[in-house]
C-alpha positions as CSV (number, residue, x, y, z in Angstrom):
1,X,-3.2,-48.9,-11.1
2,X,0.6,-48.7,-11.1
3,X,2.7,-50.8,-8.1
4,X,4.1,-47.2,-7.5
5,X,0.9,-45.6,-6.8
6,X,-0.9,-49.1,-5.0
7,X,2.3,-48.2,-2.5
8,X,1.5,-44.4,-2.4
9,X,-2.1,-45.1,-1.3
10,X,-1.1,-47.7,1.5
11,X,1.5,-45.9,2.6
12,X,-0.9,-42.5,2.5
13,X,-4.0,-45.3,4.2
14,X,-1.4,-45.9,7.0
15,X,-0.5,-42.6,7.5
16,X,-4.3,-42.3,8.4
17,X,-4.5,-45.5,10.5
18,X,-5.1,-48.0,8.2
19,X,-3.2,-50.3,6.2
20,X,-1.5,-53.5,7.0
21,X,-2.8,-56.9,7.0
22,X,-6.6,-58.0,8.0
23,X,-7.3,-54.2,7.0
24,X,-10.5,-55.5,4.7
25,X,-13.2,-55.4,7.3
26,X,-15.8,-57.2,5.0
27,X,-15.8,-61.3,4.8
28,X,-15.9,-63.1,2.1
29,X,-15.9,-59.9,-0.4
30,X,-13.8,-62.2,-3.0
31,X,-17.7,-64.5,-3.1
32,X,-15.4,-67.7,-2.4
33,X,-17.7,-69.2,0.3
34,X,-21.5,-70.1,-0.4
35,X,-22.4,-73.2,2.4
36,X,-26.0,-72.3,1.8
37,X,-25.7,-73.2,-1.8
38,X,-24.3,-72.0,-5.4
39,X,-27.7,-70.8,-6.9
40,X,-31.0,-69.7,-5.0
41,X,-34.0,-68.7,-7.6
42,X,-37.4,-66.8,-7.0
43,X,-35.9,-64.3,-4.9
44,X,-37.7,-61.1,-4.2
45,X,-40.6,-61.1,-2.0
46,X,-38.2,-61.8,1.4
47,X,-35.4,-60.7,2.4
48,X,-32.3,-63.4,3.7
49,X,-29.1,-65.0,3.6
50,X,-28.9,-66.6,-0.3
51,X,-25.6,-68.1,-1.6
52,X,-22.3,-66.4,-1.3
53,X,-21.9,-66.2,2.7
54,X,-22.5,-62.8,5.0
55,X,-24.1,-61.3,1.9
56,X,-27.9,-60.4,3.0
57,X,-30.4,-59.7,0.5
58,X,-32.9,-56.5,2.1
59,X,-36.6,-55.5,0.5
60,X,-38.4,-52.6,1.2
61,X,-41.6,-52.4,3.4
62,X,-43.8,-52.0,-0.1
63,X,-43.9,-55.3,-2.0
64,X,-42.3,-55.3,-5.4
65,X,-43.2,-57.6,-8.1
66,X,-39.5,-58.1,-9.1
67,X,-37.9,-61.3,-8.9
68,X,-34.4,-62.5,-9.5
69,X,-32.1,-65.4,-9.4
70,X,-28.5,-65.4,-7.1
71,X,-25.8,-67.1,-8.3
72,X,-22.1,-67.7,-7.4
73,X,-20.8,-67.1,-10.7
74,X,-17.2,-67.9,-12.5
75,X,-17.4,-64.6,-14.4
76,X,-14.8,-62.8,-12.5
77,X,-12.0,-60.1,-13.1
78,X,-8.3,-60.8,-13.4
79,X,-7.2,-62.3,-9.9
80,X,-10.7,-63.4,-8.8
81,X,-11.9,-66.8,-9.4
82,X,-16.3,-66.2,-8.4
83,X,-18.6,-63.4,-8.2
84,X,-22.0,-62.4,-6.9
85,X,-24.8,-63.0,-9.9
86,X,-28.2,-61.5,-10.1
87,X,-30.3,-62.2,-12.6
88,X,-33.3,-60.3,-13.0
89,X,-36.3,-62.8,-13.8
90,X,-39.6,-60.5,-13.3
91,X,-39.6,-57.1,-14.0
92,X,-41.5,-54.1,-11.6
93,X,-41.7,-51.2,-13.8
94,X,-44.6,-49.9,-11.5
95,X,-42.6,-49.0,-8.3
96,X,-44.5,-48.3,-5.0
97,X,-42.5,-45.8,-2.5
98,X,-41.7,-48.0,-0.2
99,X,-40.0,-50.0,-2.5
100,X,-36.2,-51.5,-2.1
101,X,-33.7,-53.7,-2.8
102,X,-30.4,-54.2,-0.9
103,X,-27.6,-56.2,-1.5
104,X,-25.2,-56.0,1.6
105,X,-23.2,-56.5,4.8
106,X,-23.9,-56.1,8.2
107,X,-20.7,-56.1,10.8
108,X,-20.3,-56.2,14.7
109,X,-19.3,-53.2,16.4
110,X,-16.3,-55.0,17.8
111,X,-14.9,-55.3,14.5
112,X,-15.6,-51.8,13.4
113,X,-13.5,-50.2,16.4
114,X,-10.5,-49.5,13.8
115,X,-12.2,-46.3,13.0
116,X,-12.6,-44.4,15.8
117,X,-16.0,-43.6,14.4
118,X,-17.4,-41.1,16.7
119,X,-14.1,-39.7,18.2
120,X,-11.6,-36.6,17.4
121,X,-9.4,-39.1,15.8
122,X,-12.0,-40.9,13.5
123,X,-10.7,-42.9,10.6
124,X,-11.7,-42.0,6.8
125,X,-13.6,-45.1,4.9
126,X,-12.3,-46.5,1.7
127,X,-14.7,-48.6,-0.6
128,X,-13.4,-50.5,-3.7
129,X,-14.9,-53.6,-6.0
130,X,-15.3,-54.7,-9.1
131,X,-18.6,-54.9,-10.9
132,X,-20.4,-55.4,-14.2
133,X,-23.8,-56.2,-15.7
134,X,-25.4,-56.7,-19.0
135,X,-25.8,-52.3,-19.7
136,X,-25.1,-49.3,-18.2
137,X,-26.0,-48.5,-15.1
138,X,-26.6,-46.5,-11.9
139,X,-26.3,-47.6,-8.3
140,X,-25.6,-46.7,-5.0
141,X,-23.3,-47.6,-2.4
142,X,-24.4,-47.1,1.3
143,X,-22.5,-46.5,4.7
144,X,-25.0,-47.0,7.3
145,X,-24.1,-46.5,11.3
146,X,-26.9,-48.3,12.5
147,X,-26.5,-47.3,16.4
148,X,-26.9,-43.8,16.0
149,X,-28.8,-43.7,13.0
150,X,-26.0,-42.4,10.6
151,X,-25.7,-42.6,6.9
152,X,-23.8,-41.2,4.0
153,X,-24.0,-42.7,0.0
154,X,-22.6,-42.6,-3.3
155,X,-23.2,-43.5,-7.1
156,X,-20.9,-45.6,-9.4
157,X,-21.5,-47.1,-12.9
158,X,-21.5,-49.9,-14.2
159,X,-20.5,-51.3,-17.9
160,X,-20.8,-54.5,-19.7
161,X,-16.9,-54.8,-18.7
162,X,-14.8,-55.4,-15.2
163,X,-14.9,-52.5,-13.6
164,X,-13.2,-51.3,-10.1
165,X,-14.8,-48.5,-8.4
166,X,-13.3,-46.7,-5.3
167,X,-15.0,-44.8,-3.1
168,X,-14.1,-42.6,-0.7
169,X,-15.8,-41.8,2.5
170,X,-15.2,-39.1,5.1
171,X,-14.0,-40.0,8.9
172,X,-17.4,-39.1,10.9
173,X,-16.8,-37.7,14.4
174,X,-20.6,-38.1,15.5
175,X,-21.8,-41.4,16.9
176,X,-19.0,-43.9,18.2
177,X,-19.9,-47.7,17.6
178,X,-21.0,-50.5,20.3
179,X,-18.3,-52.3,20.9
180,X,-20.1,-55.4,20.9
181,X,-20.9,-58.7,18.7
182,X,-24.3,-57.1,17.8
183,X,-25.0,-55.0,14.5
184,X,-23.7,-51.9,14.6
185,X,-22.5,-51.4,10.9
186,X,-24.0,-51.8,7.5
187,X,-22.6,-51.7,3.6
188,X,-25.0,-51.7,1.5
189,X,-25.2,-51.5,-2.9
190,X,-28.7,-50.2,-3.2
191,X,-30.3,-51.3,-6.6
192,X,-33.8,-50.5,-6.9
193,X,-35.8,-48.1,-4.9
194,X,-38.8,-46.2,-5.0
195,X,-39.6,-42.4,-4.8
196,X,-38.9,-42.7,-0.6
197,X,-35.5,-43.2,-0.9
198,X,-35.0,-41.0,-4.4
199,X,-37.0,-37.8,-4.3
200,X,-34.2,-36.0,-2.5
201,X,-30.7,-35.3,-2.6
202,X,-28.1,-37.8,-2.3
203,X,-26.2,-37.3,0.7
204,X,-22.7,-38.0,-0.5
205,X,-20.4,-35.5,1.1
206,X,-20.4,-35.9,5.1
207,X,-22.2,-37.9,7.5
208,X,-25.0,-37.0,8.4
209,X,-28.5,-37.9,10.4
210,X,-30.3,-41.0,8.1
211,X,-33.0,-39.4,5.9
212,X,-35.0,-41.4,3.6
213,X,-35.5,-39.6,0.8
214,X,-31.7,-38.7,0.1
215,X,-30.4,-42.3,0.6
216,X,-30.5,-42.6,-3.0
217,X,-31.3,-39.4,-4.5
218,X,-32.4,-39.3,-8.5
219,X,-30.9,-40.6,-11.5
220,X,-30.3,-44.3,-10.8
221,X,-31.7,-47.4,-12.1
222,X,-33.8,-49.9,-11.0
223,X,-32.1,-53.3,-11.8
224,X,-35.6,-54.7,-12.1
225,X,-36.4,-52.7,-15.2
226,X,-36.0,-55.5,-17.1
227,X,-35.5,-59.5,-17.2
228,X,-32.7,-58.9,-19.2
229,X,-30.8,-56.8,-16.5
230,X,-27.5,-58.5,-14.9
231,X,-24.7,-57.4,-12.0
232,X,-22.2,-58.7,-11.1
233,X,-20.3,-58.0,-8.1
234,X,-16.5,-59.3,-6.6
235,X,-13.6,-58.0,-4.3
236,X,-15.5,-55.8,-2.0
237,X,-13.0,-54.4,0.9
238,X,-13.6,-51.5,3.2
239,X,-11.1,-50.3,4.8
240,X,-9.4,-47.4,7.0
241,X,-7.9,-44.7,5.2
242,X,-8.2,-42.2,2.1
243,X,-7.7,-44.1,-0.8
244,X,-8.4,-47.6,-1.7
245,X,-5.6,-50.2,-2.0
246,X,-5.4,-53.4,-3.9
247,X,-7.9,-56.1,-2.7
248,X,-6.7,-58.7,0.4
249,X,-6.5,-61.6,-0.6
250,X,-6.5,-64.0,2.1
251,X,-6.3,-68.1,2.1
252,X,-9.5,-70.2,1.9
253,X,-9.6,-71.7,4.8
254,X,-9.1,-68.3,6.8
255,X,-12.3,-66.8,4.7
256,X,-14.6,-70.2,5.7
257,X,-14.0,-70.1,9.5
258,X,-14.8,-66.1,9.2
259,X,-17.8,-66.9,7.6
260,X,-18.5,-69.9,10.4
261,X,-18.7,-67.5,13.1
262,X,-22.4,-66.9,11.5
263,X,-23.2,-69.6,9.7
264,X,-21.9,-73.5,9.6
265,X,-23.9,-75.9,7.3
266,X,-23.9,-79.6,8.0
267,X,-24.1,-81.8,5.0
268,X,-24.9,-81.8,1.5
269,X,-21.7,-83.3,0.7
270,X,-22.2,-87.2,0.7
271,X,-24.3,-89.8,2.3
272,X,-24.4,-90.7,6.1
273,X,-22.5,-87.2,7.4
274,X,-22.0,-86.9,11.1
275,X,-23.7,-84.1,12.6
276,X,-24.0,-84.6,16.3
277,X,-23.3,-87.1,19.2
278,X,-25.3,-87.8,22.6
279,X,-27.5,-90.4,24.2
280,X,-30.8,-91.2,24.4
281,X,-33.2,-89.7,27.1
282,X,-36.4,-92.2,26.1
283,X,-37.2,-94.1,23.2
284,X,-38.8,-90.9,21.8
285,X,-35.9,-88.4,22.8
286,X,-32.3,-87.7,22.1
287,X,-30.4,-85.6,23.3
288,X,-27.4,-84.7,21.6
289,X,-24.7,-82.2,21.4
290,X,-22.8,-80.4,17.8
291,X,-19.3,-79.2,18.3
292,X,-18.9,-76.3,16.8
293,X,-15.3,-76.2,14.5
294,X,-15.4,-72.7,15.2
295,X,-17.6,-70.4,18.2
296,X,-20.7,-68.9,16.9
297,X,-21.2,-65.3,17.0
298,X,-23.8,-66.2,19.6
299,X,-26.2,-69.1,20.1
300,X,-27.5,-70.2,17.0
301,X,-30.4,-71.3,15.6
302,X,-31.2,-74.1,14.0
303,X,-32.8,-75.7,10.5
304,X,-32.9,-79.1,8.9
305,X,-33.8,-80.6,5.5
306,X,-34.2,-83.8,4.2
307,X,-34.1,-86.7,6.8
308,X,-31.7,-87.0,9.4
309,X,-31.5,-90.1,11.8
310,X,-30.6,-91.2,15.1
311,X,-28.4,-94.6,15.6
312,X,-27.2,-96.5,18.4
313,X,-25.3,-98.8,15.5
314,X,-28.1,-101.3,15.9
315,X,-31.5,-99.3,15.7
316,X,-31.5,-96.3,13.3
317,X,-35.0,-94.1,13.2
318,X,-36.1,-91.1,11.4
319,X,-36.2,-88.2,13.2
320,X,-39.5,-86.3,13.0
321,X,-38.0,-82.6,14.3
322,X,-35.7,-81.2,16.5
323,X,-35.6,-78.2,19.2
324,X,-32.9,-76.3,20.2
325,X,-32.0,-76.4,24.1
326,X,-30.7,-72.8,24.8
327,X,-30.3,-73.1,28.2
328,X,-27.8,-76.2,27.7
329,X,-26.2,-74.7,24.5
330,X,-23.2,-72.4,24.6
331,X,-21.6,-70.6,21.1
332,X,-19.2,-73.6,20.9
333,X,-21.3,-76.5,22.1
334,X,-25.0,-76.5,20.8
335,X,-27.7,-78.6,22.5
336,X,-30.8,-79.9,21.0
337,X,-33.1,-82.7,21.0
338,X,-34.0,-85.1,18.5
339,X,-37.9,-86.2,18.8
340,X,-38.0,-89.6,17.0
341,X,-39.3,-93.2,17.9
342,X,-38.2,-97.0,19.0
343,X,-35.0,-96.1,20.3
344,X,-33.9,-97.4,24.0
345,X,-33.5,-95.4,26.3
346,X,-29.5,-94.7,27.9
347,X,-27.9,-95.7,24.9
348,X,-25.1,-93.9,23.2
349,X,-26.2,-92.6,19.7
350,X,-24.9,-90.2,17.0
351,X,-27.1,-88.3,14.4
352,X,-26.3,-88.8,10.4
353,X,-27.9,-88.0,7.1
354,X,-29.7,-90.8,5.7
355,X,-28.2,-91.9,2.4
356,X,-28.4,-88.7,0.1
357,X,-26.8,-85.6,-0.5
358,X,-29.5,-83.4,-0.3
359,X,-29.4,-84.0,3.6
360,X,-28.1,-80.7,5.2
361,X,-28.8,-78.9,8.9
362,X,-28.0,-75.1,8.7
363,X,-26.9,-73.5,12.6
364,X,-27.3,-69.8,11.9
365,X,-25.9,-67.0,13.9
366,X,-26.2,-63.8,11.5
367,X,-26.9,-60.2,12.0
């Protein structure tokens, strides 16, 4: 695209409300940030949070025999240094109905507010990335408004080269969002489904009530039709207005504490990380707080692997599991204890990885 035409579509996107800086609503569209990992294998029978951060991984309600790998990959277009992989590793050639498989993002109401979904002066959607694979292909892009049970979807194409699709998305005046932290907003790339979701029409041209059967409509592809099939995906940005503009890129750091909000992993790094400070309760309890760099969406959850310790400096023992203490936790400050042994009691202690890198905890606070 021409710098003389980029200019005419912000300037038409602003026009229409949009435009400007911090106008990409999705995080992390460039794939930069993956805390949970580079590389997750097997994938397929669950749905989750794998690799690149806020990027959720859906199934359908039938169980497909497809598997695939995730990656973050450095194939990427001019401008972008990582993108999405999947990698398909089983094939399902025999779909079931109620088959599906999502790649998407899910977003808080709060954050949606932009565009006046639901008003007289609702906002039109843009929707713009880059994408390849190993063959042709046909998939679907998804707006869902998940409070009021609102959809509208679109094919593109991909090719065994860097491609940039934009899509364009009517304003809906039906259904205004929650303004709230809660899920009220979904993006989806649909790439497999079964005859529920394709033996009607697409719904592609206005907003309309969510019906199954024309989420995806006929004619696409099911990326597990074989274990040689590939996409890529990089620079996804939604945004107000009528005509997708070039991709906002934003610093690194700015992207990770975005991400943070939902997600903050603890370790993995090098041997002996921090993780949490407190004091010991008994000689089989601490109770310890984490300070969170940046406030959860919520209260978070908590998971641990490998072996984490408590010390007072002079006695360090294993710790055997931990539990979350709601009540004392805040989105900011999180509260747990850790149930170990041979500690004494009233002492000041910290909580650190033993001596490996393979030590991590994982406070989640997604969608």
């Amino acid at each position: 695209m021409s710098k003389a035409a980029e200019l005419a579509n912000l300037i038409g996107n602003i026009n229409a409300g949009g435009g400007g800086v911090n106008r990409n609503v999705i995080i992390n569209g460039a794939m930069n940030v993956a805390q949970r990992g580079t590389s997750s294998t097997g994938l397929g029978a669950s749905g989750g949070y794998f690799v690149c951060d806020r990027w959720r991984s859906s199934k359908g309600g039938d169980a497909s025999a497809g598997r695939f790998t995730m990656a973050q990959d450095s194939s990427a277009p001019e401008g972008f240094a990582n993108s999405m992989k999947l990698d398909c590793t089983t094939a399902d050639t025999s779909i079931a109905a109620g088959e599906f498989l999502l790649r998407g993002q899910r977003s808080e109401g709060q954050n949606m507010q932009t565009f006046a979904k639901g008003t007289s002066s609702a906002k039109p959607f843009a929707v713009s990335f880059y994408v390849k694979g190993n063959a042709s292909a046909t998939y679907v892009c998804e707006l869902a408004d998940q409070d009021n049970g609102r959809q509208i979807s679109k094919t593109f194409n991909v090719t065994t080269d860097w491609t940039r699709v934009e899509l364009n998305f009517p304003a809906d005046t039906t259904g205004a969002l929650d303004d709230d932290n809660a899920k009220s907003f979904e993006l989806f790339f649909i790439l497999h489904a079964g005859s529920n979701y394709t033996s009607g029409t697409i719904n592609s041209s206005s907003w309309a009530s969510s019906t199954d059967a024309n989420r995806v409509g006929s004619g696409t592809t099911s990326f597990f039709d074989s274990t040689d099939r590939t996409c890529f995906l990089t620079g996804v940005q939604l945004e107000v207005g009528q005509n997708a503009t070039e991709f906002e890129h934003e610093p690194f750091e700015r992207t990770l504490t975005k991400c943070q909000r939902y997600c903050q992993v603890v370790g993995g790094e090098a041997a002996y990380n921090q993780l949490a400070f407190g004091f010991n309760f008994s000689s089989s309890r601490s109770d310890v707080k984490y300070i969170a760099p940046t406030p959860f969406r919520t209260i978070p959850s908590l998971s641990t692997s490998g072996q984490w310790d408590v010390t007072d400096g002079n006695t360090s023992s294993d710790i055997s599991s931990f539990a979350l203490a709601t009540a004392q936790s805040s989105s900011y400050l999180v509260e747990f204890q850790a149930n170990t042994s041979g500690q004494t009691a009233n002492r000041f202690v910290r909580v650190e990885s033993e001596n490996s890198t393979d030590v991590t905890a994982t406070f989640d606070s997604e969608l």
